[in-house]
C-alpha positions in Angstrom: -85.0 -48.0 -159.3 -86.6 -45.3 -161.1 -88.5 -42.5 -159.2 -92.5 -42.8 -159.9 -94.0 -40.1 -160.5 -97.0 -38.6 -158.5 -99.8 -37.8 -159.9 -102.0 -34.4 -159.4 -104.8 -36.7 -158.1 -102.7 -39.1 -155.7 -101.4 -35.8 -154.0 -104.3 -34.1 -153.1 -106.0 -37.4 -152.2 -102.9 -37.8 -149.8 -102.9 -34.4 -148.2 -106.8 -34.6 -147.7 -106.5 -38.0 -145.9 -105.5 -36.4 -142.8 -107.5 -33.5 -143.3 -105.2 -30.7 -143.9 -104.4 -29.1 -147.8 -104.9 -25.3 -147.0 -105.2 -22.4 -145.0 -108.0 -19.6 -145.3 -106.9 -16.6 -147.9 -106.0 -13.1 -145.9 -106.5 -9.5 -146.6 -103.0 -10.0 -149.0 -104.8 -12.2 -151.0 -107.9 -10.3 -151.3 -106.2 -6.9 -152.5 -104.0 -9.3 -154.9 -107.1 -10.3 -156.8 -108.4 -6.3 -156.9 -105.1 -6.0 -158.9 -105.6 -9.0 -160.9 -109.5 -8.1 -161.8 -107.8 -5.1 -163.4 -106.3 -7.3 -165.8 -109.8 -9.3 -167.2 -110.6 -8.6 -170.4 -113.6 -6.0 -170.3 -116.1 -7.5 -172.6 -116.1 -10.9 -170.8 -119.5 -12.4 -170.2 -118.6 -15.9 -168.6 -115.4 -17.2 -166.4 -114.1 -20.6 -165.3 -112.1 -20.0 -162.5 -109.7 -23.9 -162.2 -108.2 -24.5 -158.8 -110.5 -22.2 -157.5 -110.3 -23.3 -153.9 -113.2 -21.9 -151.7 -114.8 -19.4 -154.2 -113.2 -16.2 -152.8 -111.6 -15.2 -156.4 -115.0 -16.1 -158.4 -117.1 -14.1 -155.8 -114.7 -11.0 -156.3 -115.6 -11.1 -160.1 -119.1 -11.9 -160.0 -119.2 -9.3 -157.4 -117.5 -6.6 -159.6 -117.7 -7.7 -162.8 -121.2 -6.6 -163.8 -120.4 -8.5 -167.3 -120.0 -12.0 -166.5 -123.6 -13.8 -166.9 -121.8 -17.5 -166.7 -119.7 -18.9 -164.2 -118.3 -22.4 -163.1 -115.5 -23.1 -160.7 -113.7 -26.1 -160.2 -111.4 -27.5 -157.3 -110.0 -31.1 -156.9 -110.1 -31.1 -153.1 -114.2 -31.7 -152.2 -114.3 -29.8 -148.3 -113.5 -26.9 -150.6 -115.9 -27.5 -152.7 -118.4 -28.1 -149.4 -116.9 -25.1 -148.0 -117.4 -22.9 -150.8 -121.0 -24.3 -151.7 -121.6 -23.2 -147.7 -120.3 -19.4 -148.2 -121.5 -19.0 -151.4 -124.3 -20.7 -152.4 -124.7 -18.3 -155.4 -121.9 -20.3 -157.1 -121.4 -22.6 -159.1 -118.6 -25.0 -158.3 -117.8 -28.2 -158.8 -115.4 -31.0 -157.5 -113.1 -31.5 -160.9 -109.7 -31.5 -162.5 -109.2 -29.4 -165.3 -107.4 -32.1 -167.7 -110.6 -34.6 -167.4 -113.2 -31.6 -167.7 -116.1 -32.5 -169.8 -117.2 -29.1 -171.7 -117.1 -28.1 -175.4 -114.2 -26.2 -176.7 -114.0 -22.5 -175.8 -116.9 -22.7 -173.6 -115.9 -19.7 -171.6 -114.7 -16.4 -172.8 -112.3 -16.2 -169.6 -110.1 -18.9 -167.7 -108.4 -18.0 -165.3 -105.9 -20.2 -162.7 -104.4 -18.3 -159.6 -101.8 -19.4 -158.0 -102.4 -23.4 -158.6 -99.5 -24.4 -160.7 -96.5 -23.9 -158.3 -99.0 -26.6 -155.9 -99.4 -29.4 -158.9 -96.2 -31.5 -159.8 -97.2 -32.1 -163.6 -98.4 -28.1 -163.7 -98.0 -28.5 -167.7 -100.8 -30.8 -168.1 -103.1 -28.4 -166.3 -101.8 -25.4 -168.5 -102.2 -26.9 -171.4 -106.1 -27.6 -170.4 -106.7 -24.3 -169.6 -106.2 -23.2 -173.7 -109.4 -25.6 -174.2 -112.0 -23.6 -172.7 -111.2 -20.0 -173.2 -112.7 -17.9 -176.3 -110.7 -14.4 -175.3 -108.4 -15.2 -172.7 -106.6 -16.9 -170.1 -105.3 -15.8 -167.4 -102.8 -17.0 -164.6 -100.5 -15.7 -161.4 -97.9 -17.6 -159.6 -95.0 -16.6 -157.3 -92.4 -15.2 -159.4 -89.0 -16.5 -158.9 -89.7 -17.8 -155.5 -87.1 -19.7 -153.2 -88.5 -22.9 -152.3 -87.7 -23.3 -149.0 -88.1 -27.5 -147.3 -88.1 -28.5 -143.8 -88.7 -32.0 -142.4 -92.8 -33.2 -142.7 -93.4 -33.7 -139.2 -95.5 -37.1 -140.4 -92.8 -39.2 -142.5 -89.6 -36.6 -141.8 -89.0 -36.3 -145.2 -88.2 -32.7 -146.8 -90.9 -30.5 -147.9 -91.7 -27.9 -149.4 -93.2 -24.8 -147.2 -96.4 -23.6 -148.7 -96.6 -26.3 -150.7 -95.0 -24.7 -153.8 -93.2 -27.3 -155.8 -92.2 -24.8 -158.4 -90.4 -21.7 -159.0 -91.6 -19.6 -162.2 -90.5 -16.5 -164.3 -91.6 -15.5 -167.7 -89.5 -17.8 -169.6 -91.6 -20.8 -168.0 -94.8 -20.1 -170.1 -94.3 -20.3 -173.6 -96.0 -18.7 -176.7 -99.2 -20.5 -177.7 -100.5 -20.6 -181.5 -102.9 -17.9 -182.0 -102.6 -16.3 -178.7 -100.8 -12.9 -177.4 -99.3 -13.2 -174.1 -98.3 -10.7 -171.5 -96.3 -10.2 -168.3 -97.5 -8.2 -165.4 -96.1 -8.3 -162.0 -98.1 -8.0 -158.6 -96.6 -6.5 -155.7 -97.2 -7.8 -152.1 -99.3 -6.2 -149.8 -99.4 -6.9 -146.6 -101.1 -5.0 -144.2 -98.6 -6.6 -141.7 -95.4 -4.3 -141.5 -93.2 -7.1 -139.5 -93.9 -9.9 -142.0 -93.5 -7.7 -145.1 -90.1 -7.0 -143.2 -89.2 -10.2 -143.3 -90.1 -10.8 -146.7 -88.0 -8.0 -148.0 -85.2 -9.6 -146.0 -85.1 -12.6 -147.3 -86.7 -12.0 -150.9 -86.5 -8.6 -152.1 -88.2 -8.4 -154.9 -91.0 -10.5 -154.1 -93.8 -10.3 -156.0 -96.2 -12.5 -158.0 -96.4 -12.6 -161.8 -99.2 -12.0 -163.6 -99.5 -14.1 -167.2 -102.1 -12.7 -169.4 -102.9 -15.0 -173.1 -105.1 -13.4 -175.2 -106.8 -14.5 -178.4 -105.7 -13.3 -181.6 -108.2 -11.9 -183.7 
């Protein structure tokens, strides 16, 4: 019998059943988007920020980008959405999937998508929607040529994945897109913790997160 396959919605519908889909972002996270911002294209007025879980990442940019004038955030799982509505109720965010987003074509002049894909098990659709709604660029990080480790869910005792991550990238994962330069950055991790950063470089020396920059051509 063939394996059906799950689909973006059914998964986070499952995982929010019982309550659980993520944990809050740390200071690793928080210097990793300071190094990403870096990376925006400078004349950007507007952002959509997809999979953008409580609003930490669009803050930073509204925050610091004195540019951006337009903003929208979506996420799939709604007590993010609540959550992010209750931190920052500056913010625009909405409860959405990128691939059934209603907005016109190249509605905003910068999409960005951090460190979603590796969590979605059809990541292409979502990639693909991202090209829709950027003018100037879009912009994406993932763990770069990460092991996925599993252990037994303590619920059903089947294997899964740690983290969540249900992919393992590197630059050959993201193809060239008509009319559109791409780019290849890599992000180094941070963490203010010297134990854990130990055991990172133990067990994955290199670790570090890739940084996947389209841009327009003009």
């Amino acid at each position: 019998m063939a394996e059906t396959k799950i689909t973006n919605r059914e998964i986070y519908n499952n995982v929010l059943s019982n309550g659980t889909i993520y944990g809050k972002l740390n200071i690793r996270d928080l210097r990793r988007f300071a190094d990403t911002a870096k990376f925006l294209v400078p004349e950007a007025e507007s952002i959509l920020d997809v999979g953008c879980f409580c609003g930490e990442w669009l803050n930073y940019v509204v925050a610091h980008k004195q540019t951006i004038q337009k903003h929208l955030g979506i996420e799939v799982a709604q007590n993010k959405v609540d959550e992010a509505r209750k931190q920052y109720p500056h913010l625009n965010i909405q409860c959405e999937f990128a691939e059934k987003l209603n907005l016109p074509p190249q509605s905003f002049d910068v999409v960005t998508c951090l460190e979603v894909l590796e969590h979605i098990p059809d990541w292409q659709s979502v990639f693909n929607s991202l090209f829709r709604f950027a003018s100037r660029q879009v912009l994406i990080t993932v763990p770069c040529k990460e092991l996925i480790w599993q252990t037994a869910c303590i619920h059903c005792g089947k294997m899964t994945p740690i983290y969540g991550h249900l992919h393992s990238f590197s630059e050959k994962d993201f193809p060239k897109m008509a009319g559109w330069h791409v780019g290849f950055a890599k992000l180094r991790d941070k963490s203010s913790r010297p134990i854990l950063k130990g055991i990172y470089r133990f067990f994955v020396p290199n670790y570090y997160w890739l940084l996947v920059s389209y841009r327009r051509k003009t």
